[in-house]
C-alpha positions as a printed NumPy array, in Angstrom:
array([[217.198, 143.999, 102.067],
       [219.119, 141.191, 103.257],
       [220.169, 138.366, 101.275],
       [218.22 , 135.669, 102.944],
       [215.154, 137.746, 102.84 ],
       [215.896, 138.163,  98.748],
       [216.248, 134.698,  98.557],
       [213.243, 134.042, 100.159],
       [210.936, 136.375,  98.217],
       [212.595, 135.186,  94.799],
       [211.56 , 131.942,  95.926],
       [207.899, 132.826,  96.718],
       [207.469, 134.61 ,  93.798],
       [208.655, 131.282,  91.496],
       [206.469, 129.239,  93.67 ],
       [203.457, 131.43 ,  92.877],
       [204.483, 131.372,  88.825],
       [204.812, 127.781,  88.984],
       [201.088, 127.809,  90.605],
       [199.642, 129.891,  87.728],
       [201.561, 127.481,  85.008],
       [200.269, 124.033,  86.969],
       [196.784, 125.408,  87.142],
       [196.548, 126.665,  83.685],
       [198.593, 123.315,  82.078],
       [198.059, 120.76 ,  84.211],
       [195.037, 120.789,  86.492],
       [192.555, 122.303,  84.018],
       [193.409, 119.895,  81.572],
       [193.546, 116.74 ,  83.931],
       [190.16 , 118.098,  85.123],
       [188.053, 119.367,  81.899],
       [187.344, 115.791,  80.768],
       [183.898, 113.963,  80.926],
       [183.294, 111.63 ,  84.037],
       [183.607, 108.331,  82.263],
       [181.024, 107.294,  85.651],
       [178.63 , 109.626,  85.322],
       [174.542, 109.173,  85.674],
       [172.018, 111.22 ,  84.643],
       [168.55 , 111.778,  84.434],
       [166.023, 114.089,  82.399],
       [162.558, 113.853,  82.201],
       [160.88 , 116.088,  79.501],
       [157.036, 117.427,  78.891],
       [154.859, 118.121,  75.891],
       [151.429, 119.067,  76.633],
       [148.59 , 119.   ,  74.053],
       [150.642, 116.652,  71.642],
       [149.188, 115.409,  68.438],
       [150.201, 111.582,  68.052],
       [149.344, 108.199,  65.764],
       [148.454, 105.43 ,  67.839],
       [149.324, 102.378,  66.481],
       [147.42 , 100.047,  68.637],
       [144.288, 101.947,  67.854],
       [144.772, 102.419,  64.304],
       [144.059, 106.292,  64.371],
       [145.284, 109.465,  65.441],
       [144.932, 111.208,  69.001],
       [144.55 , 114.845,  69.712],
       [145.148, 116.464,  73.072],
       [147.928, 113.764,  74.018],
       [150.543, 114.751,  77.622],
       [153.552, 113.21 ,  76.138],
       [156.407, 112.108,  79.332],
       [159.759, 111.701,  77.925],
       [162.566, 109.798,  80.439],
       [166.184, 109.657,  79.67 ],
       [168.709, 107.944,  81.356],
       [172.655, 108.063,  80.676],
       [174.896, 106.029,  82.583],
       [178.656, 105.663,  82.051],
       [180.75 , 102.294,  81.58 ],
       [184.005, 103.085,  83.026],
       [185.522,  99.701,  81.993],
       [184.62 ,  99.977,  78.534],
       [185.706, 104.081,  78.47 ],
       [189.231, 102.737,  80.24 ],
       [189.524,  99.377,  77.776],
       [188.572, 101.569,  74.702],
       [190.865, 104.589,  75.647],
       [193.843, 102.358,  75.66 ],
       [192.746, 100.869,  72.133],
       [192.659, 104.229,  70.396],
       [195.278, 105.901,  72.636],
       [192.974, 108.497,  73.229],
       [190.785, 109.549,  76.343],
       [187.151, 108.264,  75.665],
       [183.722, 107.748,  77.84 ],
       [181.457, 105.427,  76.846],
       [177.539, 106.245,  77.393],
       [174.668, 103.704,  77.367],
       [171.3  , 105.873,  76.902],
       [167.707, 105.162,  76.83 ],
       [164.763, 107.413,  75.785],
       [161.295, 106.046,  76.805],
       [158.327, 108.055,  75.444],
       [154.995, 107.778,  76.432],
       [151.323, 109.556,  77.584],
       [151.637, 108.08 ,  80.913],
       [153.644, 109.732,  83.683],
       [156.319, 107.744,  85.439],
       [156.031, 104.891,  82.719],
       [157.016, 101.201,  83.465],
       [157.949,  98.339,  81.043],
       [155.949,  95.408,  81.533],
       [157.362,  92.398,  83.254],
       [156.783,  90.494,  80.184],
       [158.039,  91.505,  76.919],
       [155.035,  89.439,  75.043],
       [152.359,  92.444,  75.934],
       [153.157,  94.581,  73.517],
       [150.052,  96.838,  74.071],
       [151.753,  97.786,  77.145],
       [154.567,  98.625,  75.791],
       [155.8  , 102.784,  75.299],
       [154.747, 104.886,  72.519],
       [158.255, 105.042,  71.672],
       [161.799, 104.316,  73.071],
       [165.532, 104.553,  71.75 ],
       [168.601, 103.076,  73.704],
       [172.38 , 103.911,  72.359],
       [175.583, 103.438,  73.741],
       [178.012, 106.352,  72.269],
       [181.981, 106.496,  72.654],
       [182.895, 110.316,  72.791],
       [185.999, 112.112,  72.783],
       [186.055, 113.229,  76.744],
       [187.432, 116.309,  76.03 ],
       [185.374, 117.587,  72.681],
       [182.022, 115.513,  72.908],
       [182.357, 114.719,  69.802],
       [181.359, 111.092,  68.719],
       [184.155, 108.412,  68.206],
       [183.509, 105.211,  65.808],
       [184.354, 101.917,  67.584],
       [183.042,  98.981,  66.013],
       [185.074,  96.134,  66.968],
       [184.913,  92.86 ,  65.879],
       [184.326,  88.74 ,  67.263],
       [182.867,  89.148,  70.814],
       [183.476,  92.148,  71.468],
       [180.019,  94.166,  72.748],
       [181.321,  97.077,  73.447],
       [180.726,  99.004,  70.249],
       [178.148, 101.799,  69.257],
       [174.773, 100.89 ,  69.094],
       [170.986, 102.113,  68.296],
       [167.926,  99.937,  68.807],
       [163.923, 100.989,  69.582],
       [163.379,  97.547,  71.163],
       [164.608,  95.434,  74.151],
       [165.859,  92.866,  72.118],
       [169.704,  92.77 ,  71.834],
       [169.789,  90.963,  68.803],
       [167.675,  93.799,  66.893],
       [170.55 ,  96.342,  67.954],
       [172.175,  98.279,  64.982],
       [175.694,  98.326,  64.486],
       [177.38 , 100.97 ,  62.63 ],
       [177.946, 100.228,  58.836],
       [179.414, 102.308,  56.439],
       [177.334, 101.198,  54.26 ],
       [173.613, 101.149,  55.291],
       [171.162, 103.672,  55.068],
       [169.76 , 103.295,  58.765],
       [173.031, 103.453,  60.779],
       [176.607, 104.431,  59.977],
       [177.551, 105.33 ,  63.41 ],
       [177.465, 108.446,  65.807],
       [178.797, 111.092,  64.3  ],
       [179.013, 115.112,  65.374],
       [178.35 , 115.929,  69.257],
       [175.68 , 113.943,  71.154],
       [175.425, 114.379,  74.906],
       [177.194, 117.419,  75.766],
       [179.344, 119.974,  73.716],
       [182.927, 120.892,  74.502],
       [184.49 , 122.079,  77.119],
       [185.016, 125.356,  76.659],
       [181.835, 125.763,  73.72 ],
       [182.111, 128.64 ,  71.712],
       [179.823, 131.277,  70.103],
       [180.059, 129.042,  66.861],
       [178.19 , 126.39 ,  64.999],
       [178.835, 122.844,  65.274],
       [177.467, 119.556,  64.624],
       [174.629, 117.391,  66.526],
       [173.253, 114.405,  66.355],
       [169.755, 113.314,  65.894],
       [168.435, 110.072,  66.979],
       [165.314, 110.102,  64.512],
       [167.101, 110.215,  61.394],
       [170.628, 108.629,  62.652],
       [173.256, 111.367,  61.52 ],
       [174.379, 114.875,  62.824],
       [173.35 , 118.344,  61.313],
       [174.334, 121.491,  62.397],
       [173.544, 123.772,  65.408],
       [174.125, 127.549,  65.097],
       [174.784, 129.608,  68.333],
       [172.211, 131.932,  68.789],
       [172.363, 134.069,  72.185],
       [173.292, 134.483,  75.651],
       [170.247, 133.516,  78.63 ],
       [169.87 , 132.477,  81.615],
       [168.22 , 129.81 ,  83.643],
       [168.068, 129.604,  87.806],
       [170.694, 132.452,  87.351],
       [173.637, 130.29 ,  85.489],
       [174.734, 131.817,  82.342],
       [173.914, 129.944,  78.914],
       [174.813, 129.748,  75.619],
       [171.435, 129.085,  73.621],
       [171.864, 126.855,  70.226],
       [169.368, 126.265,  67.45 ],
       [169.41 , 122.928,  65.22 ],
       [166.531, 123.121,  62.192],
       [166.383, 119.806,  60.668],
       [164.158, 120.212,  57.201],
       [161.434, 117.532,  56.775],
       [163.027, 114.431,  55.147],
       [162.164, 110.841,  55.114],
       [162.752, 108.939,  58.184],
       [165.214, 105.944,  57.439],
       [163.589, 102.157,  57.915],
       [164.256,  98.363,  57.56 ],
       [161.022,  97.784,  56.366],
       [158.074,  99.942,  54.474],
       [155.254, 100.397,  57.374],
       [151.786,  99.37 ,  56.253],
       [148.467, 100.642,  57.262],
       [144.78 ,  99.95 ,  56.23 ],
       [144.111, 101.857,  52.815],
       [141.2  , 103.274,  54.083],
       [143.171, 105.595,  56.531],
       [145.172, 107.258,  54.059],
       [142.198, 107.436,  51.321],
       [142.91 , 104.27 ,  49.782],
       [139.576, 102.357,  51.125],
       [140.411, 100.147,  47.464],
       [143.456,  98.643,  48.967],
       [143.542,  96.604,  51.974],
       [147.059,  97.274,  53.289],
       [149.592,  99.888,  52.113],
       [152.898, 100.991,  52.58 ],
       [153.843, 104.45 ,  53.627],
       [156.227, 106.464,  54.331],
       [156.906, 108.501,  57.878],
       [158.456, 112.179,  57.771],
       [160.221, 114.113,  60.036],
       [161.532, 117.328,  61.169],
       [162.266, 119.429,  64.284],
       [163.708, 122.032,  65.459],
       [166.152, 121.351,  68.392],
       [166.783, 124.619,  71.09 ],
       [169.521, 123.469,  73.689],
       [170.911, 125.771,  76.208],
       [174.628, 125.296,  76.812],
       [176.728, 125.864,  80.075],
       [179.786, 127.031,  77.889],
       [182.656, 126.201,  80.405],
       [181.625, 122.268,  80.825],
       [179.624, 122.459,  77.818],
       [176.56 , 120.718,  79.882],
       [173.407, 120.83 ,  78.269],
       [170.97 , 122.508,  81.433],
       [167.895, 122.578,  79.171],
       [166.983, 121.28 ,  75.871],
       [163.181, 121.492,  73.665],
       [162.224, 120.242,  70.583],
       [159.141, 120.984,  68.131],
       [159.019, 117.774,  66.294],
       [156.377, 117.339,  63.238],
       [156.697, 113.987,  61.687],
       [153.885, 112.589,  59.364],
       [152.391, 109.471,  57.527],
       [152.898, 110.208,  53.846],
       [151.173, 107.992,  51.361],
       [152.481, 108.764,  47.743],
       [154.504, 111.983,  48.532],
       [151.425, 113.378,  49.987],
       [151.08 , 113.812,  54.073],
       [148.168, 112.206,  55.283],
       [148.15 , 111.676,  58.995],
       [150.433, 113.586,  61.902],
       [152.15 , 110.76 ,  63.382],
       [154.16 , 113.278,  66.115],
       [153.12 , 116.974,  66.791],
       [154.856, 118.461,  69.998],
       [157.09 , 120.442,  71.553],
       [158.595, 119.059,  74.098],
       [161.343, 120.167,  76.937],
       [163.047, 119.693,  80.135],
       [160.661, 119.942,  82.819],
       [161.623, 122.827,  85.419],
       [162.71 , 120.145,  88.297],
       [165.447, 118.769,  85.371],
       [166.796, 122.277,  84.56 ],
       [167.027, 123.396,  88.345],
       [169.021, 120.197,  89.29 ],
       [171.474, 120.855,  85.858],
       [171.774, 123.883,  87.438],
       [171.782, 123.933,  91.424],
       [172.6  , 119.691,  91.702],
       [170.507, 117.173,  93.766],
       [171.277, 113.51 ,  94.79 ],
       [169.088, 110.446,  92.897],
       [169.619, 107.346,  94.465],
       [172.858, 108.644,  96.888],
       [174.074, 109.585,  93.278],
       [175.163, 113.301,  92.855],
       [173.624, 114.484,  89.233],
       [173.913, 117.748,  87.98 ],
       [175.616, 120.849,  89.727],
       [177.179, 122.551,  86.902],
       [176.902, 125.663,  88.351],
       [179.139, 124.852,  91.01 ],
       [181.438, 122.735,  88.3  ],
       [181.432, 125.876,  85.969],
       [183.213, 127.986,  89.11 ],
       [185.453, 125.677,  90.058],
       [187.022, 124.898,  86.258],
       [186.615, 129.07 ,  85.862],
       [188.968, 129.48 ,  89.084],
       [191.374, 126.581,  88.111],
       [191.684, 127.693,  84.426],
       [191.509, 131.274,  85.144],
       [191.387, 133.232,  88.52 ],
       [194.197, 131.032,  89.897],
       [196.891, 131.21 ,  87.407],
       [196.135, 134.543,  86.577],
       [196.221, 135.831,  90.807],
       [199.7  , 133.344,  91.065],
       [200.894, 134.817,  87.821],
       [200.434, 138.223,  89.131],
       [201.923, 137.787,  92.673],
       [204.528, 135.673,  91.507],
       [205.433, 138.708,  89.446],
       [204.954, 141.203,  91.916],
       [207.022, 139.913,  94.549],
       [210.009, 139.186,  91.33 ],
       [209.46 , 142.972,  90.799],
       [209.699, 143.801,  93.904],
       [213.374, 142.05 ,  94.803],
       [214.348, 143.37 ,  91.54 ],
       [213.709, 147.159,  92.036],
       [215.016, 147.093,  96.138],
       [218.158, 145.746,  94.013],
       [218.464, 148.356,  91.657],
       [217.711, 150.95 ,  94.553],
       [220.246, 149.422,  96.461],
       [223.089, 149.502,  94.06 ],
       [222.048, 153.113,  92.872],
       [222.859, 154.156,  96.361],
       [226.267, 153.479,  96.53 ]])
């Protein structure tokens, strides 16, 4: 072998090592991080629900229950907040709306509150854009970009996390995806009812639309749900006809299955079996929430295949999952292997050439 032609193979096979190491150390790292832009939307069904009806005083049997979420990134607060804590962050405002109508509107006017949803939650969250896991930024003066939880329109009813209180400390544990990379382990996640994170146990491998999932579980014991105020209802519907008004108290508990693409750590489906009550003296007296409720099928198959809402790509993660697979694993490890090869190969025509002199 000539010496040019040495040269030149030594050099291909450091190009293909450098390759693997790039791939491996650079572009899978630069890569697995959250899209600090993204939107998203799930819509979720429970048929035959048992719910409490406020308006009407009494309890419904029988109930379709529509659940809507929508998450949509603030880049400018991910990129101002990343700088603050010198750590890559995305920044999430979400909003749940709950109710037995399908495709649910808010009314135009925020004075007709008996046309307003059975229920509805809106957050923003700061996560780690690597991990998932929740990040506390409360700042202070002016500053709105902090955490948040609310169940009305109004800004000024909007919880701020305080150490202190017993209805919101702050995000805590993962919240809208796990990590990149999720494991067969437990971790922490966070639950909107009761405002704090319990833990999720790995269960087993399934899959949906032919992706590959890791399958979690989350049991969440009844406990007391956390309010500002006691809620009071007529005696006469807890078996106090003496009393006119009384307070009570409102249970919870659920148990929370989400299915896990483990390489992005995108949540494809998720279901919950909630039971929460009206308690009246420790004793349960009405069912203020019976259901389970999940991802509809047209949810899971975009998670899984992608579709466009609004010109807006959502979903996909199928297609994501290969692509960070090849970039954190076929590539390097085909580079590593050629690079290695062809240094193998130089190396033994060398030894075979000096041996025959």
């Amino acid at each position: 072998m000539g010496t040019r032609s040495r040269a030149a193979l030594v050099g291909l096979g450091v190009f293909f090592i450098g390759v693997a190491a790039l791939a491996r150390f650079y572009a899978y790292p630069t890569l697995a991080v959250a899209p600090p832009g993204q939107v998203a939307h799930t819509v979720s069904t429970g048929a035959d629900a048992t719910i409490f009806s406020a308006a009407d005083l009494k309890q419904k049997d029988h109930v379709d229950l529509e659940a809507r979420r929508t998450v949509r990134g603030d880049v400018v607060a991910a990129d101002k907040i990343s700088k603050a804590l010198n750590r890559k962050v995305v920044v999430f405002d979400t909003a749940v709306v709950t109710d037995d109508s399908k495709n649910y509107q808010f009314p135009d006017d925020a004075s007709k509150t008996a046309e307003m949803p059975l229920s509805f939650v809106q957050e923003r969250v700061v996560l780690d854009a690597k991990t998932g896991e929740a990040v506390r930024w409360n700042p202070t003066g002016n500053d709105n970009s902090g955490e948040y939880i609310t169940t009305t329109l109004d800004k000024a009813d909007r919880l701020k996390p305080n150490r202190n209180s017993a209805l919101f400390q702050g995000h805590e544990g993962l919240v809208l995806k796990f990590p990149f990379g999720t494991e067969k382990k437990s971790y922490t996640f966070w639950d909107t009812t009761l405002r704090k994170a319990f833990p999720i146990d790995y269960k087993r491998v399934e899959h949906l639309d032919g992706l590959k999932v890791y399958v979690f579980e989350q049991v969440i014991p009844k406990q007391n749900i956390p309010v500002a105020k006691a809620l009071m209802v007529p005696g006469a519907l807890v078996d106090d006809p003496s009393k006119p008004s009384v307070a009570v108290q409102r249970t919870y508990q659920n148990t929370r299955t989400l299915w896990i693409e483990p390489v992005t750590g995108a949540i494809i489906k998720g279901q919950e079996q909630q039971l929460a009550t009206i308690a009246y003296k420790g004793e349960d007296k009405l069912t203020a929430t019976k259901v389970t409720i999940a991802y509809d099928d047209a949810t899971v198959h975009k998670n899984v295949k992608g579709v466009k809402e609004n010109n807006i790509a959502e979903g996909g993660y199928q297609a994501k999952a290969a692509q960070l697979q090849a970039i954190s694993l076929w590539i390097p490890l085909v580079s590593l292997i050629l690079g290695l090869l062809l240094l193998s190969f130089v190396i033994v025509r060398q030894v075979r050439g000096s041996d025959s002199r």
